[in-house]
C-alpha positions as CSV (number, residue, x, y, z in Angstrom):
1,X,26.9,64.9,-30.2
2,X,25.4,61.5,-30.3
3,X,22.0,61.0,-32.3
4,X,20.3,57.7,-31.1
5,X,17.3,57.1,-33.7
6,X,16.3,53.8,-34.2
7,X,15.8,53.8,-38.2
8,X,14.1,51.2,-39.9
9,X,15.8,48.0,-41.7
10,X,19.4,49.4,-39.9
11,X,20.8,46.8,-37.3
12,X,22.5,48.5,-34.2
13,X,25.2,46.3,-32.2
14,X,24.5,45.6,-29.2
15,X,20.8,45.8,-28.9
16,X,18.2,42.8,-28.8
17,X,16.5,42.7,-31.9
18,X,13.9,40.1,-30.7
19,X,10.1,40.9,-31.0
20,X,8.3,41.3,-27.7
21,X,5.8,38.7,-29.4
22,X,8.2,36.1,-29.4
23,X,9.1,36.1,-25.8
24,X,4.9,35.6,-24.9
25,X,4.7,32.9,-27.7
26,X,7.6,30.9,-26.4
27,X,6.7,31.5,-22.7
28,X,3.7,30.3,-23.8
29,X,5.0,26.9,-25.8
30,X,6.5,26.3,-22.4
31,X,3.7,26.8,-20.2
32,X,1.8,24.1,-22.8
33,X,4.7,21.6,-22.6
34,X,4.8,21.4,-18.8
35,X,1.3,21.2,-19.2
36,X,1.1,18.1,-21.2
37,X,4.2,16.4,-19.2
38,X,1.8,17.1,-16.3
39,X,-1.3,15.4,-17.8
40,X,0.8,12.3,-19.4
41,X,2.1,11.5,-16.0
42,X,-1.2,11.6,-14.3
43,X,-2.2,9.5,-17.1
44,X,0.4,6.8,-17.1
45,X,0.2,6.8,-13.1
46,X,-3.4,5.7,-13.3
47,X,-3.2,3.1,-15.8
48,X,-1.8,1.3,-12.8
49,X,2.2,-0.8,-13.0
50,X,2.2,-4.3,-13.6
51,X,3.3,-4.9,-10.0
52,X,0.8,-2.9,-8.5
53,X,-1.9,-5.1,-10.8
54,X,-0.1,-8.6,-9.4
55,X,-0.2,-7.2,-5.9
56,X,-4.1,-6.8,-6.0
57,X,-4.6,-10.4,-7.5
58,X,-2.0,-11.4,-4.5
59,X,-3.8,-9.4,-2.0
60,X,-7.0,-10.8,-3.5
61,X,-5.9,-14.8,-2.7
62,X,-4.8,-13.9,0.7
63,X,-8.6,-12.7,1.7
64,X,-9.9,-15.8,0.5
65,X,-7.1,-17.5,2.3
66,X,-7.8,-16.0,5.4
67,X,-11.2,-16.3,5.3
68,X,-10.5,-20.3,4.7
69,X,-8.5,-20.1,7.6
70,X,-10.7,-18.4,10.1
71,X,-13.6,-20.5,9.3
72,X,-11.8,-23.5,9.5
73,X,-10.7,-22.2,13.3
74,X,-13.5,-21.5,14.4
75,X,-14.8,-24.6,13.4
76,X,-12.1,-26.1,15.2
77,X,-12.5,-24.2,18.5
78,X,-16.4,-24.3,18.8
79,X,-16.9,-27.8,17.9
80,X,-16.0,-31.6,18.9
81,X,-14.3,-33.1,16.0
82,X,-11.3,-36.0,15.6
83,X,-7.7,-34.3,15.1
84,X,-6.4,-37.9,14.3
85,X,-8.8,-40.9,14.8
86,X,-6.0,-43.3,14.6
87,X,-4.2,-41.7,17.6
88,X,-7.0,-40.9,19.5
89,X,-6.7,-37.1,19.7
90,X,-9.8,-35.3,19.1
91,X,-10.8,-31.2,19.5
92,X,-13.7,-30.2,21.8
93,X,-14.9,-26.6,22.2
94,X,-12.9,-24.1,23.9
95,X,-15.5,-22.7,26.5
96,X,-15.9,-27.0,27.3
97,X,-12.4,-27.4,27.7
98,X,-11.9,-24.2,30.2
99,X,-14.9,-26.0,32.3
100,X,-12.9,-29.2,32.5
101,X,-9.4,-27.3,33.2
102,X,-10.6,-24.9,36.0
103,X,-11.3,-26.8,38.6
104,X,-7.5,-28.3,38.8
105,X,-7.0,-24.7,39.5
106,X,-9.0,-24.2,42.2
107,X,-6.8,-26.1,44.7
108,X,-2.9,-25.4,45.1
109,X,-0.5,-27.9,45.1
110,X,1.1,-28.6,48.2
111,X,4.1,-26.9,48.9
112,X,7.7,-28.4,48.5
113,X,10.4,-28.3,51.4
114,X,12.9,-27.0,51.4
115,X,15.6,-29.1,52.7
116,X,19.1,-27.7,54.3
């Protein structure tokens, strides 16, 4: 007949001596290091990458180039102006220039024969 007692201070083969404590308080320890991994990425992802700080200056001269660029347009297209003095070219206003090309429009040209 087999007598099982646990005694005191007497290690048994076999069995896990560990203290249910320990398994909670290292449970725990990890639960607090994914925790801070967590919070160090958030961190570091909000300080913002050196690229992403370039692209926003970059992103911030392109506006002002594009608002140069749109003004001077529309300059351009509701204005008269010189393009080239020397050469004689100048701009005029795009609604002008519509009322000057339209009327060529209004009549067709005449038709072409077709020879044999």
């Amino acid at each position: 007949m087999s007598h099982d007692h646990d005694t005191p201070g007497v290690s048994h083969p076999g069995r896990d001596e560990t203290h249910p404590g320990r398994g909670i308080l290292l449970f725990a320890a990890v639960l607090v290091l994914l925790l801070l991994a967590v919070l160090a990425g958030l961190w570091l992802n909000g300080q913002g990458t050196p690229t992403e700080i370039e692209d926003a200056g970059r992103a911030e001269q392109r506006l002002k180039n594009l608002a140069e660029l749109q003004a001077a347009d529309s300059n351009a297209l509701t204005t008269y102006g010189w393009n080239d003095k020397a050469k004689g070219v100048v701009h005029i206003p795009v609604t002008k220039a519509m009322q000057l090309v339209l009327p060529s429009f209004g009549t067709p040209a005449p038709a072409k024969e077709v020879q044999p």
